[in-house]
C-alpha positions as CSV (number, residue, x, y, z in Angstrom):
1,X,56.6,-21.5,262.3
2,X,56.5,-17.8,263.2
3,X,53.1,-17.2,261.2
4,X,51.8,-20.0,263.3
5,X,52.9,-18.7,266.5
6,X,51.7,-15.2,266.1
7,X,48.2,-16.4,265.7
8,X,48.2,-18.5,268.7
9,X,51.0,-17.8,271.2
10,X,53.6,-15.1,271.8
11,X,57.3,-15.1,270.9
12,X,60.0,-12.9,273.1
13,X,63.5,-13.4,272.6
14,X,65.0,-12.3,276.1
15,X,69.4,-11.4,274.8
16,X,71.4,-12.2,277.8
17,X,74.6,-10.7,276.9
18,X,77.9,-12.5,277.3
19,X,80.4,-9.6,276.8
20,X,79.9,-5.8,277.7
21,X,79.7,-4.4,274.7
22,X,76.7,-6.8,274.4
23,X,74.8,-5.0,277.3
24,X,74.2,-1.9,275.2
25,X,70.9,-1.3,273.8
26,X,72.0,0.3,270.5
27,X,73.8,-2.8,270.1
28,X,71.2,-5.1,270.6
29,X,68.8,-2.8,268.5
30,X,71.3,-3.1,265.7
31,X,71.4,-7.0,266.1
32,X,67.7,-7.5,266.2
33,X,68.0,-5.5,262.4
34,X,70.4,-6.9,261.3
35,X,68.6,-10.5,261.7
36,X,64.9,-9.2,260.9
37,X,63.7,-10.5,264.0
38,X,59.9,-10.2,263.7
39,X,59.4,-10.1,267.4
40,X,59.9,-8.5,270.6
41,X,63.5,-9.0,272.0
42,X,63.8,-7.8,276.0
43,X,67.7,-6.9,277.0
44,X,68.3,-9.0,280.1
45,X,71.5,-7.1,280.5
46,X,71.7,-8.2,284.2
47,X,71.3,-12.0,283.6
48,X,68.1,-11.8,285.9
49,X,66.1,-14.3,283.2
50,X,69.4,-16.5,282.6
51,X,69.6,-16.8,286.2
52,X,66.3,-17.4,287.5
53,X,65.6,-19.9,284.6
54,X,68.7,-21.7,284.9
55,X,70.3,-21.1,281.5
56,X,73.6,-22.7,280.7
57,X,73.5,-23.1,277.1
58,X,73.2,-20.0,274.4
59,X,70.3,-20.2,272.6
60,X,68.0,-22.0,275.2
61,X,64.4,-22.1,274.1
62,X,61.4,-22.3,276.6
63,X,57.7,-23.1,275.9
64,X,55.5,-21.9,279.0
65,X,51.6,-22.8,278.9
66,X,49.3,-20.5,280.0
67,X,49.5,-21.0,283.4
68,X,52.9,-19.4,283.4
69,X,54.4,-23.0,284.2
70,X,57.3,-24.1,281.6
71,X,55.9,-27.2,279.7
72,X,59.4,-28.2,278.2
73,X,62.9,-26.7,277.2
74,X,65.0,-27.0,274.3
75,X,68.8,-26.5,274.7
76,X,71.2,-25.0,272.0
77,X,70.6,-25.2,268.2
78,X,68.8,-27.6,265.2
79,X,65.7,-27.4,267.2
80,X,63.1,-26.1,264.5
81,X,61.9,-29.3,263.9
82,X,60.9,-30.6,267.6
83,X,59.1,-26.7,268.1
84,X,57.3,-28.0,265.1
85,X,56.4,-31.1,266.3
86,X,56.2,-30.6,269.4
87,X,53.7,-27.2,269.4
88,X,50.6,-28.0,267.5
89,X,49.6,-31.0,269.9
90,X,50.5,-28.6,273.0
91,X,48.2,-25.5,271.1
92,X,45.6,-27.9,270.9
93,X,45.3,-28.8,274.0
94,X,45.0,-25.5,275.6
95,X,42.6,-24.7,273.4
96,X,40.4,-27.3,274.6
97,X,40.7,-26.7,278.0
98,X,40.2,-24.0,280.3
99,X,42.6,-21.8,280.5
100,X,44.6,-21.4,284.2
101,X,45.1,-18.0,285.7
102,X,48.9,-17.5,285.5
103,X,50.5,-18.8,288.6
104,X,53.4,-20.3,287.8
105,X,56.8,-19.2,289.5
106,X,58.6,-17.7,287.1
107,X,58.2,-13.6,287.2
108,X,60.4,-11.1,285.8
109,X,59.7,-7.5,286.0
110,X,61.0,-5.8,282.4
111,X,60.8,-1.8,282.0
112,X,59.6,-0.6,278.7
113,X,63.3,0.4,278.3
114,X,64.4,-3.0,278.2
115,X,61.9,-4.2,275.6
116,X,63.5,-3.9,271.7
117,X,61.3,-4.4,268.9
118,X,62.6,-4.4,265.2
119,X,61.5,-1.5,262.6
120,X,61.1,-0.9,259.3
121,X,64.5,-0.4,257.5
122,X,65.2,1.9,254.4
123,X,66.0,0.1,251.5
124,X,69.5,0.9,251.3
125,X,72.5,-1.5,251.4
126,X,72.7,-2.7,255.1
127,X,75.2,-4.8,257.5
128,X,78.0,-5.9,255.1
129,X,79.5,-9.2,256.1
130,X,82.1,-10.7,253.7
131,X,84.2,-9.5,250.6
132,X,86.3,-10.5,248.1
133,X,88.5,-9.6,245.4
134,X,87.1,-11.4,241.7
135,X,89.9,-12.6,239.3
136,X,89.2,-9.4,237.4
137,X,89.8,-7.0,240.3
138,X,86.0,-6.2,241.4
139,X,85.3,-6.3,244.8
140,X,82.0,-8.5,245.9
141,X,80.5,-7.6,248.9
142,X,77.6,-9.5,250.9
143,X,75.1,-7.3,252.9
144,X,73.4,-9.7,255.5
145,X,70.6,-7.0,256.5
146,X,69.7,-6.2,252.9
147,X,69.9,-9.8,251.6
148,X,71.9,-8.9,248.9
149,X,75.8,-8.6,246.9
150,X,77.1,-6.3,245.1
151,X,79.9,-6.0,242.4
152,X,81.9,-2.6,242.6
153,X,85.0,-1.1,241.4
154,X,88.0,-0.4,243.3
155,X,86.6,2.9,243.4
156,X,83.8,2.1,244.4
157,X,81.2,2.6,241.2
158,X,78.5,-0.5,241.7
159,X,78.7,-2.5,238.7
160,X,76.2,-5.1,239.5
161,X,73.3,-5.2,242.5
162,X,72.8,-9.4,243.3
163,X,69.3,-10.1,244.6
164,X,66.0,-8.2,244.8
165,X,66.4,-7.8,248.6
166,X,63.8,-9.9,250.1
167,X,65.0,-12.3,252.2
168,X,64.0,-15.7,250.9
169,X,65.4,-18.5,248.8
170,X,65.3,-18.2,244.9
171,X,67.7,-18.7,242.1
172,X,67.2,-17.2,238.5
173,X,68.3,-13.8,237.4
174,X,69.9,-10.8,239.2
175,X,66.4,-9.3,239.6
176,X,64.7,-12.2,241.0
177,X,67.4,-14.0,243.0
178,X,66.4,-13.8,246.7
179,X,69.0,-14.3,249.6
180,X,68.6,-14.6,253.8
181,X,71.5,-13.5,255.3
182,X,74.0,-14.1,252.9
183,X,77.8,-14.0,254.7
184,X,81.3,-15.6,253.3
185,X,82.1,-15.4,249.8
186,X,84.9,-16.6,247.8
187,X,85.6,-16.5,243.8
188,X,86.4,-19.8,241.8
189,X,86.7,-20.6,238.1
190,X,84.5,-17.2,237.7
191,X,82.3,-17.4,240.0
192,X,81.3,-16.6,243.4
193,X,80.3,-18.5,246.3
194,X,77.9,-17.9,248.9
195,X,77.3,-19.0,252.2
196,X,73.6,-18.2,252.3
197,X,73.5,-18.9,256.4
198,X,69.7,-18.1,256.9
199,X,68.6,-20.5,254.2
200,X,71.5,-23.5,255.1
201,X,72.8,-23.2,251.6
202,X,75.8,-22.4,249.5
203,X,74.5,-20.4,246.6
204,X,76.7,-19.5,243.6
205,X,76.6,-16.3,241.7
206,X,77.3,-16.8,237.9
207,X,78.5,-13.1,236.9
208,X,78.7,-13.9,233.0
209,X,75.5,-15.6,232.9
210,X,73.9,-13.3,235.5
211,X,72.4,-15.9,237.1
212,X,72.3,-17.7,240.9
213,X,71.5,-21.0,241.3
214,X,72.0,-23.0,244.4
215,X,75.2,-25.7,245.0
216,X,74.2,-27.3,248.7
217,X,71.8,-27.0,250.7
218,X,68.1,-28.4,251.0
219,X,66.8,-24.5,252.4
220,X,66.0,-25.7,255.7
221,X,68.3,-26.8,258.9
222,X,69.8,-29.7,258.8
223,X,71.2,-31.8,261.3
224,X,73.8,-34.2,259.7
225,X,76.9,-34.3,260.9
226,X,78.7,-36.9,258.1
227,X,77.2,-35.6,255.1
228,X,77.9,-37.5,251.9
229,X,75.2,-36.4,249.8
230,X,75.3,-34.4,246.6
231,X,74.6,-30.8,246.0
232,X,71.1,-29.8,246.8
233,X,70.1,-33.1,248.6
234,X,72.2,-32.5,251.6
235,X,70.8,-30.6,254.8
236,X,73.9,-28.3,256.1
237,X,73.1,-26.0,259.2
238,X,73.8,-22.1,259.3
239,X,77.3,-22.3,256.9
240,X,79.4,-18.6,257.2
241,X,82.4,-18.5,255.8
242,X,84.1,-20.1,252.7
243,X,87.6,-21.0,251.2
244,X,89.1,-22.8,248.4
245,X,92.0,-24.7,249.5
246,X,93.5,-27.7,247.6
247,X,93.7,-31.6,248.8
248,X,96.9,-32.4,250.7
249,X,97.1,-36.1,248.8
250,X,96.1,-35.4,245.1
251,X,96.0,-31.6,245.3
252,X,92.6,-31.4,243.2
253,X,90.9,-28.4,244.7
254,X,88.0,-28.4,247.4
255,X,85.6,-25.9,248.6
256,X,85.3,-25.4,252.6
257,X,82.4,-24.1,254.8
258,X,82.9,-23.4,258.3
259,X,79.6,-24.8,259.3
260,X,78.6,-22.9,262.7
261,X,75.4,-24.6,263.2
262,X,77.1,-27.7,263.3
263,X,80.1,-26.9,264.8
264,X,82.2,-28.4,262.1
265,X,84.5,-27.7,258.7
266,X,82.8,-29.3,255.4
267,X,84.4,-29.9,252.6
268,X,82.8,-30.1,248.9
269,X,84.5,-32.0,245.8
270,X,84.5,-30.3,242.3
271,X,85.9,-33.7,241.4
272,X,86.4,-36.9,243.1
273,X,88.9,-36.0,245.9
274,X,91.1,-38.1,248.9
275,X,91.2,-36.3,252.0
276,X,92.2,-38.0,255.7
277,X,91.8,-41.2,257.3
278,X,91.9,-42.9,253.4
279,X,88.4,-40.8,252.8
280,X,87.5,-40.5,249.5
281,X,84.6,-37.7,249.0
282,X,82.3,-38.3,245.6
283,X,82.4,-35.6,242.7
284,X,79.8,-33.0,243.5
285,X,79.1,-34.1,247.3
286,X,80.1,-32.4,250.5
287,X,80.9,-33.6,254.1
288,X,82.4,-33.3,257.3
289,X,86.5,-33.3,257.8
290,X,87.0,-31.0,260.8
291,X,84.5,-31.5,264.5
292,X,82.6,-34.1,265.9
293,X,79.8,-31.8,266.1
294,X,79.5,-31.4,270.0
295,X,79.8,-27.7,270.9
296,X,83.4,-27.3,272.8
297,X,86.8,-26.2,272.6
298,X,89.0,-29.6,272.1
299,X,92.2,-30.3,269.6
300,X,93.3,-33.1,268.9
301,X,95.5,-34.8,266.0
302,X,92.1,-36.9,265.1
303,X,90.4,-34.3,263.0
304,X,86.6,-35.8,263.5
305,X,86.8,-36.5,267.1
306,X,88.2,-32.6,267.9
307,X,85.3,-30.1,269.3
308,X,84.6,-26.4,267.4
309,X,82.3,-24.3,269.0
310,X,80.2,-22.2,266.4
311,X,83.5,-21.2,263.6
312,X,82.4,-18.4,261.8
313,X,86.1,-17.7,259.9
314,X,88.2,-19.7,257.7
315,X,91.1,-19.2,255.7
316,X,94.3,-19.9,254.7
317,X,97.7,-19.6,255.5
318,X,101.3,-20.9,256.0
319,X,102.6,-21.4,259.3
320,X,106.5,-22.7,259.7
321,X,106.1,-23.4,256.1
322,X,103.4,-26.0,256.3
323,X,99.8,-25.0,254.8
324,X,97.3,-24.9,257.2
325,X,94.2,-23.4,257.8
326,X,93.3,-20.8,260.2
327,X,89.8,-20.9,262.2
328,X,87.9,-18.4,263.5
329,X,86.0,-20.5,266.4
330,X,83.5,-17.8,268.0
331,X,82.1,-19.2,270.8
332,X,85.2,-20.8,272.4
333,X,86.7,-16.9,271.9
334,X,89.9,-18.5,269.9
335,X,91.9,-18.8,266.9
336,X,92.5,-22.5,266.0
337,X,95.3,-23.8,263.7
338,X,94.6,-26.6,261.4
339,X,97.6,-28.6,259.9
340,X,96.8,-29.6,256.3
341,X,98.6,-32.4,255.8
342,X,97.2,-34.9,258.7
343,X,94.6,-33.1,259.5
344,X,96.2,-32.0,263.5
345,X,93.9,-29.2,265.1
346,X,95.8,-26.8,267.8
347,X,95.2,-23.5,269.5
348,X,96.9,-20.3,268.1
349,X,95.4,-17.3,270.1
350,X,92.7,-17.2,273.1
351,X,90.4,-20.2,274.1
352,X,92.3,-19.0,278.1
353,X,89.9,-19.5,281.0
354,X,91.8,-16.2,282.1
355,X,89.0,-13.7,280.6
356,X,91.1,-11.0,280.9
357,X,92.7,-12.5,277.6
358,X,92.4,-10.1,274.7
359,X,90.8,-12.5,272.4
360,X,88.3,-13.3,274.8
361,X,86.2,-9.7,274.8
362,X,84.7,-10.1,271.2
363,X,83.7,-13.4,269.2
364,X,86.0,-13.1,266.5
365,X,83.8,-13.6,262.6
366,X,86.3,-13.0,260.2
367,X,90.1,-14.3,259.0
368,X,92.4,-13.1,256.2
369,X,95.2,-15.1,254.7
370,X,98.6,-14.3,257.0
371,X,102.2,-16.0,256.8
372,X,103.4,-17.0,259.9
């Protein structure tokens, strides 16, 4: 999509900040590295462009013609599909036709200031994301700007560099394993987890066999919000963050993804596995147990028909000695509580329409197992 677009129209990303600390270039800069963004990003840091557009919904996505006129607009995420649909028949047509002196109405004046584009970074490990600790006291740590994990001592001497660097989506050896934004990470039976978000996959990292092969995931967005399918034939969206947690009915253990492109928890079965509502999920095959999938910040003791808003932390926890799981839910600014045993999602910190609330000045990524 982006090699088609360079040749025959222009891509800006216009960052309209939500939070303060957002506003700051340096902050943005870092950002626009961190995700390789191969085009120019301009820092609307007065919500001039939001405003005058019309924006409600973060990311919006607008296709102007030449004319300067907008010719449609996609709203929030799992678009990539329409855009490529949608832009061939458009690019054709302007090229057959004569091309209008730009009059439409929208015009923004930008200073050079305000205009951000991505350089070249050193090969050197960049933007680490997740850890964990292996069975046999390693630490593994994922680095979403150098598409890569590494395996280090307590003291920090690297025993083992995971991926080549490049960001892309190939299993095999160390060497030639390839990774796009690789975030949560957890260890099981041996081996380590990976929510690959860039390539909508869970990858797993074999560290006796060397080897990384890929679990879920088809390596492009997917837009399913039951699931049911196994392993590599089902389409996930943007996965970040990973536990292990065991069934609350016949305690055989499950792998979960906070799934922030679909605004939902998934849940994968090592073996065949009864979870709520009488579900049964299949051996190998993953689904959704937590979100309806609509964007929001709704609880509810129905566990499908509550609303998550982009979670990007799970773990978990005890609370009043029941296990439960604890949810970082990043757009809705809050920390929700999930009751394992019927499934009951509640609030535990922020989510307040008072934005003076703590919680509420950062999205929150990442969670650590806490008694409460």
């Amino acid at each position: 999509m982006c090699i088609l677009m360079k040749k025959e129209a222009t891509i800006i990303g216009v960052h309209s900040p939500k939070y303060e600390h957002e506003k700051n270039k340096s902050n943005v800069r870092h950002a626009i590295e961190e995700q390789s963004l191969p085009f120019t990003v301009a820092n609307d840091n007065g919500l001039q462009v939001w405003k005058q557009v019309g924006c409600q919904i973060y990311p919006t996505v607008l296709v102007f013609g030449p004319d300067a006129y907008p010719i449609f607009i996609f709203e929030g995420e799992n678009h990539v599909q329409h855009l490529e649909a949608f832009l061939p028949p458009i690019l054709a047509h302007y090229k057959s036709s004569v091309h209008a002196t730009p009059s439409g109405s929208l015009s923004i004046k930008t200073s050079p200031e305000d205009m951000i584009t991505n350089v070249v970074k050193s090969p050197t490990f960049t933007y680490p994301s997740h850890l964990c600790i292996t069975s046999n006291g390693q630490l593994c740590i994922s680095f979403a700007g150098s598409n890569q994990l590494i395996l280090c001592e307590i003291d920090g001497k690297v025993v083992e560099v995971v991926g080549n660097g490049h960001p892309g989506m190939a299993d095999g050896e160390v060497q030639q394993a390839e990774f796009d934004s690789p975030h949560g990470l957890v260890e099981f039976n041996g081996c380590i987890y990976i929510a690959d978000t860039n390539n909508h996959a869970i990858r797993v990292f074999d560290p006796n066999s060397r080897r990384v092969l890929t679990l879920i995931g088809t390596g492009r967005l997917g837009n399913d919000k039951v699931g049911g399918l196994k392993r590599s034939q089902q389409p996930i969206a943007s996965p970040w963050d990973l536990c292990i947690t065991e069934s609350p009915f016949d305690h055989k253990t499950v792998l979960l993804i906070s799934m922030a492109g679909q605004h939902q928890i998934w849940a994968y079965a090592f073996e065949e596995t009864q979870w709520w509502n009488d579900v049964i999920i299949q051996k190998n095959s993953c689904c959704a147990i937590i979100g309806s999938g609509v964007e929001e910040n709704r609880n509810g003791s129905e566990p499908m028909s509550v609303c998550l808003a982009a979670p990007r932390g799970i773990c978990n926890g005890v609370m009043n000695g029941q296990p439960v799981l604890f949810i970082a839910d990043s757009n809705s600014s809050s920390i929700r509580v999930v009751t394992l045993k019927d499934g009951n999602v509640a609030n535990l910190i922020g989510g307040d329409a008072d934005p003076t609330v703590w919680i509420k000045k950062n999205q929150n990524l990442l969670l650590f197992f806490f008694n409460l």
